[in-house]
C-alpha distance (Angstrom), angle and dihedral (degrees) to the residues before:
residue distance angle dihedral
X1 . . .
X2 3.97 . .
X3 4.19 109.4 .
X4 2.84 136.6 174.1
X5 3.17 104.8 -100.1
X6 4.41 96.9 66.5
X7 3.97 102.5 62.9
X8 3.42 113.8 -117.1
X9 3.54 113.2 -122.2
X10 4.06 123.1 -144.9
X11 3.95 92.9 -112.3
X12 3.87 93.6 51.2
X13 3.76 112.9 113.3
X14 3.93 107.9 -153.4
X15 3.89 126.7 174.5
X16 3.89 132.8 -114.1
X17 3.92 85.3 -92.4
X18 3.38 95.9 47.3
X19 3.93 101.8 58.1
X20 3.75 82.9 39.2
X21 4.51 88.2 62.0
X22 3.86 87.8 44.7
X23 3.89 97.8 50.4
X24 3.94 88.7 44.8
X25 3.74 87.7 46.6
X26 4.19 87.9 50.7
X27 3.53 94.6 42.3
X28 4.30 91.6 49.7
X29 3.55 88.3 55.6
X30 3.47 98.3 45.4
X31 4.21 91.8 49.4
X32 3.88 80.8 51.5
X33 3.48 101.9 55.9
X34 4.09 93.9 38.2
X35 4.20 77.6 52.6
X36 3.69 94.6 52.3
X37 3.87 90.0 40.7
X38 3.89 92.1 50.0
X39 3.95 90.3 47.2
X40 3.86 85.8 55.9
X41 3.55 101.1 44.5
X42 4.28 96.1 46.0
X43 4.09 84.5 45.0
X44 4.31 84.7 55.1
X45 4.03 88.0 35.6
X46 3.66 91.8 129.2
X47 3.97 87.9 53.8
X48 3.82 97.2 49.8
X49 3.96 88.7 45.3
X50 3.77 94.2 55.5
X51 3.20 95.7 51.4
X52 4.03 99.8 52.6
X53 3.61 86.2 42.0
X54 3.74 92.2 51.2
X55 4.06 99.0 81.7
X56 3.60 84.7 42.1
X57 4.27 92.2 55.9
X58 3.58 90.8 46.6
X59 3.71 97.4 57.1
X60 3.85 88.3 45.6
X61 3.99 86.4 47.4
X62 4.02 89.1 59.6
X63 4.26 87.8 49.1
X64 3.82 99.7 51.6
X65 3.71 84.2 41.2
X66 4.30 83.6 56.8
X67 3.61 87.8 29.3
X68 3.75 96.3 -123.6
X69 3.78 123.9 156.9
X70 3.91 121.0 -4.2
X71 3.74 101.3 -43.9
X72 3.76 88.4 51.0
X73 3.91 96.3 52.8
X74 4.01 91.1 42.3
X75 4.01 87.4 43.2
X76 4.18 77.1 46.3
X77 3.86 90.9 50.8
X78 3.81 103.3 46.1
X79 3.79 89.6 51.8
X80 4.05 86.5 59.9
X81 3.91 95.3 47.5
X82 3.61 83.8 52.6
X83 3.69 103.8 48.3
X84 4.10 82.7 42.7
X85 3.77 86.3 59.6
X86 3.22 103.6 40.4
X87 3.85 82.9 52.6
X88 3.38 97.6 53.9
X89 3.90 94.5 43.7
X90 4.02 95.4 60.6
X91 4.34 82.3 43.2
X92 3.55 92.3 53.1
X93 4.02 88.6 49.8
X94 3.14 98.0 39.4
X95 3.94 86.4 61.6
X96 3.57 94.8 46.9
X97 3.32 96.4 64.9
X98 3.58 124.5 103.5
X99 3.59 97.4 -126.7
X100 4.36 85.8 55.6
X101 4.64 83.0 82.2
X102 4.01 82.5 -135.1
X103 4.08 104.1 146.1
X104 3.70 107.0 -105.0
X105 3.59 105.3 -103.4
X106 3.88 86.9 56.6
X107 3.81 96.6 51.6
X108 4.19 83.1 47.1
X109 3.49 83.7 55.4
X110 3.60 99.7 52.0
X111 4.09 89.7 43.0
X112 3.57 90.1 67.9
X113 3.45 103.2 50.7
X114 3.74 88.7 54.3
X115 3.75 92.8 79.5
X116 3.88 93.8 50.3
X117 3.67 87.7 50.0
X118 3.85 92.6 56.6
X119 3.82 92.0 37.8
X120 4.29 84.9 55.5
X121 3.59 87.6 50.1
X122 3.82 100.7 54.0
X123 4.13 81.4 47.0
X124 3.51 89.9 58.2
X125 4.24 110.1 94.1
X126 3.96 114.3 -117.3
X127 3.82 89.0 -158.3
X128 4.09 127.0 31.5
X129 3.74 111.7 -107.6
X130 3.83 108.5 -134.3
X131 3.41 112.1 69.1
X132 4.08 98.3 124.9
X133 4.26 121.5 77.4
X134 3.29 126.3 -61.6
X135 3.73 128.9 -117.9
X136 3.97 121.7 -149.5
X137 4.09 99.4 173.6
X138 3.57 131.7 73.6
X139 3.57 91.9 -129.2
X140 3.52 99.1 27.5
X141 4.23 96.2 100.2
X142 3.72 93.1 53.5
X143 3.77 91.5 49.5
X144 3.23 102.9 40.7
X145 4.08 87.7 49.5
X146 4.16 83.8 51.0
X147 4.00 89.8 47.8
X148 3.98 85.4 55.3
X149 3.36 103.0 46.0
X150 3.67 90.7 52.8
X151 3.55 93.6 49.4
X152 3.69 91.8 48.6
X153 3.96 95.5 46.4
X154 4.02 90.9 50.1
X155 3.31 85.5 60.3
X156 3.76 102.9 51.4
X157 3.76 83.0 40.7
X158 4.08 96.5 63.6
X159 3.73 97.6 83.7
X160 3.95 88.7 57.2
X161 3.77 97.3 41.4
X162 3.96 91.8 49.8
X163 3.35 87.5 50.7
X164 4.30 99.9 51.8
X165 4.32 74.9 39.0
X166 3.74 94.0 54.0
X167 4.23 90.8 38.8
X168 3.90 93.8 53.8
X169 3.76 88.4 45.0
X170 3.44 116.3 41.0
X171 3.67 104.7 53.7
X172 3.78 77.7 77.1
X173 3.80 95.7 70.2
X174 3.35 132.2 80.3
X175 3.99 120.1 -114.7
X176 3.86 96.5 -94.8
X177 3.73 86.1 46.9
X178 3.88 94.2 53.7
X179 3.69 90.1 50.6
X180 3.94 92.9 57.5
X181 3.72 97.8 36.5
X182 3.86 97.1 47.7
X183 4.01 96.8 59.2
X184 3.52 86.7 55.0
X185 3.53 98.1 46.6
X186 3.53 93.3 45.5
X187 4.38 90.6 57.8
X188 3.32 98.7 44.5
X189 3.70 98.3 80.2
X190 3.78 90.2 39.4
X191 3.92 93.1 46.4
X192 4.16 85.4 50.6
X193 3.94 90.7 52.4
X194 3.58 91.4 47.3
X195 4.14 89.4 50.6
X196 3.69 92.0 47.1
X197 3.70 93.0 52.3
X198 3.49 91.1 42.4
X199 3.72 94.8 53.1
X200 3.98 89.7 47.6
X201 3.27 98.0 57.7
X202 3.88 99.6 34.1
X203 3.36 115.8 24.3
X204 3.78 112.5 21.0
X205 4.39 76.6 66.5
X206 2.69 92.8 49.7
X207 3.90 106.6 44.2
X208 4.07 87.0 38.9
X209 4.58 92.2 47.8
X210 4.08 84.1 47.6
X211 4.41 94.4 51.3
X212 3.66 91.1 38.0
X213 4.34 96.0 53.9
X214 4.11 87.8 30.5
X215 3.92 93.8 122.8
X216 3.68 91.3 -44.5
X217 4.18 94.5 165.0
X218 3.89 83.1 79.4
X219 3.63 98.5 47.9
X220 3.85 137.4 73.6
X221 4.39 89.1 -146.0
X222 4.35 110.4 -144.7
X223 3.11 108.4 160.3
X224 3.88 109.8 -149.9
X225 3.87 121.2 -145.4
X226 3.76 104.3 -121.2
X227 3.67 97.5 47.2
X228 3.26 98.4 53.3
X229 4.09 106.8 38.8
X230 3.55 76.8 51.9
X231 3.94 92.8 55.8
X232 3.54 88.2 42.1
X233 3.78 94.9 52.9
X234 3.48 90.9 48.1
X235 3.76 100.0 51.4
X236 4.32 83.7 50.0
X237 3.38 89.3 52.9
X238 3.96 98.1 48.1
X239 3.81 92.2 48.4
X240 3.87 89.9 48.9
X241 3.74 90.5 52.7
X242 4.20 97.1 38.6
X243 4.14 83.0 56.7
X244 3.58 87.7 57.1
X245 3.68 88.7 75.6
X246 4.04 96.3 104.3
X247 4.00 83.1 51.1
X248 3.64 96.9 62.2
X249 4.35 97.6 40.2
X250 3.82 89.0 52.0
X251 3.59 92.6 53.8
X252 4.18 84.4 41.1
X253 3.70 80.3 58.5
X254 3.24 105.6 43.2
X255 3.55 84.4 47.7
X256 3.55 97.2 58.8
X257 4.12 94.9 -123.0
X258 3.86 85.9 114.4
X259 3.70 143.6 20.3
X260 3.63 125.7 -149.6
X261 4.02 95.0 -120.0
X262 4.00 79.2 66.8
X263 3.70 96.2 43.3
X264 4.12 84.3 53.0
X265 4.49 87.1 48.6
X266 3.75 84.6 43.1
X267 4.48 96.0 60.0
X268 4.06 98.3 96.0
X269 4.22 83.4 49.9
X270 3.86 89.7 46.3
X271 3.82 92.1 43.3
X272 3.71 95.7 56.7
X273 3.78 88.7 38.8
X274 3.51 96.0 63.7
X275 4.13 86.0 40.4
X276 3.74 85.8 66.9
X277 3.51 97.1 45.5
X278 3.08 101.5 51.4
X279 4.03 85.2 47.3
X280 3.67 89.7 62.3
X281 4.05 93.7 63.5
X282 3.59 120.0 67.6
X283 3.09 130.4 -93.1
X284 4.11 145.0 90.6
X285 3.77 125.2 -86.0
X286 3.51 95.2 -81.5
X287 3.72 92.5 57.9
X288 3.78 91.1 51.1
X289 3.70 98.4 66.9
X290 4.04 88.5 43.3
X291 3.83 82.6 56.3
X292 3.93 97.0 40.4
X293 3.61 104.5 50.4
X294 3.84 104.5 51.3
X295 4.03 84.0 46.5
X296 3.53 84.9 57.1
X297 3.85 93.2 36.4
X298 3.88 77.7 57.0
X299 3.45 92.3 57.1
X300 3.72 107.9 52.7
X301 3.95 87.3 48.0
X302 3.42 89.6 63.8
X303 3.62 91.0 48.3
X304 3.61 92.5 52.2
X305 3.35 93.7 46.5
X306 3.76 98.3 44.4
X307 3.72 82.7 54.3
X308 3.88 105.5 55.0
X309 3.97 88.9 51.1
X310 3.20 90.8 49.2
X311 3.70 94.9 54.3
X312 3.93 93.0 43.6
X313 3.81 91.6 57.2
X314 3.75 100.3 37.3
X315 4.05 87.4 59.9
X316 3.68 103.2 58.4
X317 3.98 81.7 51.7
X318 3.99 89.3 47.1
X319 3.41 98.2 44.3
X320 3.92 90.9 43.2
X321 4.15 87.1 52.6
X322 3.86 87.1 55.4
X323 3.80 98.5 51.8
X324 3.70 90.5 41.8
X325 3.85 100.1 48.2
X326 3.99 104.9 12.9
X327 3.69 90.3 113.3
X328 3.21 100.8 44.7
X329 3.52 96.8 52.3
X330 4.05 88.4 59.4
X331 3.92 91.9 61.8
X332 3.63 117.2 113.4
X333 3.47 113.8 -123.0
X334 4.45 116.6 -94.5
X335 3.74 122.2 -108.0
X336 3.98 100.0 -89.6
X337 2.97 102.8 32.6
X338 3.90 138.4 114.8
X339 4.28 116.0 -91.1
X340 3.84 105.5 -92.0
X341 4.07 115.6 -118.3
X342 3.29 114.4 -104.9
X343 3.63 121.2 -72.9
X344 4.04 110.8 -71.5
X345 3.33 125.0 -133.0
X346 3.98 113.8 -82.0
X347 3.39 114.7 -91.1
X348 3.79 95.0 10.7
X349 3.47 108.1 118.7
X350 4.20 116.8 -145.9
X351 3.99 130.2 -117.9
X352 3.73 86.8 -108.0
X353 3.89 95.3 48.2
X354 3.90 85.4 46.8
X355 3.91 87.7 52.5
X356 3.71 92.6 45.5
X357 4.00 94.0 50.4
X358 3.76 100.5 49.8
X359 3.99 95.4 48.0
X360 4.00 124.4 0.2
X361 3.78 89.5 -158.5
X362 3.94 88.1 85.4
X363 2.83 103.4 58.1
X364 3.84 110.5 116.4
């Protein structure tokens, strides 16, 4: 019975029942690794958490420090306290000293309080404590904890599951096939890393400094958990897909839907397309062209890239055109017949010589 473990190779013939075994083989491994990944991300929960909530604190760092919205006024109010008891502390020693003319048992008095004063003033936070998501359900931390893990572990699971993808599939291509599919296959988890990264340390910002300030004099801003891991996730998720751009045009070009001399006509359309999408995420001017030019960046790899394989498998076919037809291209024309064109190109081979290569039956 064919597994998983035996590659399949493209000239095996295996029944209904045995592509059925493999892909239940593929898919048990992949639930086990997504389980093993999910078990590692809920044990570093507290990890994962900080570090969504971490574009989130820093926004709400730049508020208190205005001392906009709650935060800002408590941030506002502990400051007071302290200067109040700070005030009262150098009062209160002031008095106790002997030059204050206080009776003695007053100034003792005052002595003693001095220490509680300084021990309420170390009590006192520097910094208000509540700058991270708030949670309204009972439940609501420990699902929202299990929604993030999940996220997190599909994500360190993609390599894996491309590859059981990529195993069940590609035994049913051909060699030539393999060689254009596995390139692509082989970037797309790298290009969705690089997307999510990007869109961590650019957009999500960003996006999150643009909802917080978005006519926030009206609002009381709490930010509730689910919400906005789920915003966050999403934003990830877009940028990993967006970067998958160069992906989708080599395949276009493999394809044959597009050439790369169109791709090259195509740059002012594919400069003001990325314009516009990077105008549709948040953000302020500044953010645009951080989101524009690696789109476009994106872009002109793919170009260069759809260009060198394109090159690499249109000389085999050039160079197999000039073996096949080189001396026939040097005969002079018969009496009778029409004036040849002038002489091609070496090596390039003609539409008729094309014609007469794939099928000899037209030739006229």
């Amino acid at each position: 019975m064919a597994t998983a473990i035996r590659p399949i190779g493209h000239e095996d013939r295996l029944t209904l029942v045995d592509h059925l075994d493999e892909l239940r083989f593929r898919l048990i491994v992949s639930a086990a690794v997504v389980g093993i990944a999910f078990g590692l991300c809920f044990w570093q929960n507290h990890r994962l958490l900080h570090v969504l909530n971490k574009p989130l604190e820093e926004q709400t760092q730049k508020q208190v420090e205005k001392g906009h919205g709650p935060l800002g006024q408590t941030a506002l109010a502990q400051q007071a306290v302290l200067g109040v008891a700070r005030d009262d502390e150098g009062i209160a020693a002031t008095l106790a000293a002997p030059s204050s003319g206080l009776p003695p048992n007053t100034r003792a008095a005052l002595a003693a309080q001095i220490p509680r004063l300084r021990h309420d003033v170390a009590s006192v936070p520097r910094v208000p404590d509540g700058n991270k998501t708030v949670t309204l359900g009972i439940g609501e931390p420990f699902t929202v904890t299990l929604t993030v893990s999940l996220v997190f572990a599909l994500v360190l699971s993609l390599p894996v599951i491309l590859f059981e993808l990529g195993g069940f599939v590609l035994p049913a291509l051909n060699a030539a096939e393999r060689r254009a599919v596995l390139p692509l296959l082989a970037a797309i988890p790298c290009l969705f890393l690089a997307g999510v990264v990007f869109g961590y340390f650019v957009v999500l910002p960003a996006a999150v400094r643009f909802f917080q300030n978005f006519n926030s004099e009206e609002f009381n801003v709490l930010v509730q958990a689910g919400p906005y891991y789920k915003f966050a996730a999403t934003v990830l998720l877009a940028m990993g897909l967006v970067f998958q751009v160069p992906v989708a045009i080599l395949a276009a070009t493999r394809a044959g839907i597009v050439t790369p001399r169109q791709l090259r006509r195509n740059r002012p359309y594919a400069i003001v397309a990325c314009a516009v999408l990077a105008a549709l995420l948040p953000g302020d001017a500044i953010t645009l062209v951080l989101e524009t030019v690696p789109l476009y960046l994106l872009y002109e790899a793919s170009i260069l890239l759809a260009s060198l394989l394109d090159r690499s498998r249109a000389d085999p076919a050039q160079a197999g055109f000039a073996r096949s037809h080189g001396a026939q291209g040097s005969e002079p024309a018969a009496a009778g017949q029409p004036p040849s064109v002038p002489q091609r190109e070496a090596g390039r081979p003609s539409v008729r010589d094309m014609i007469d290569h794939v099928d000899k039956g037209l030739q006229g």
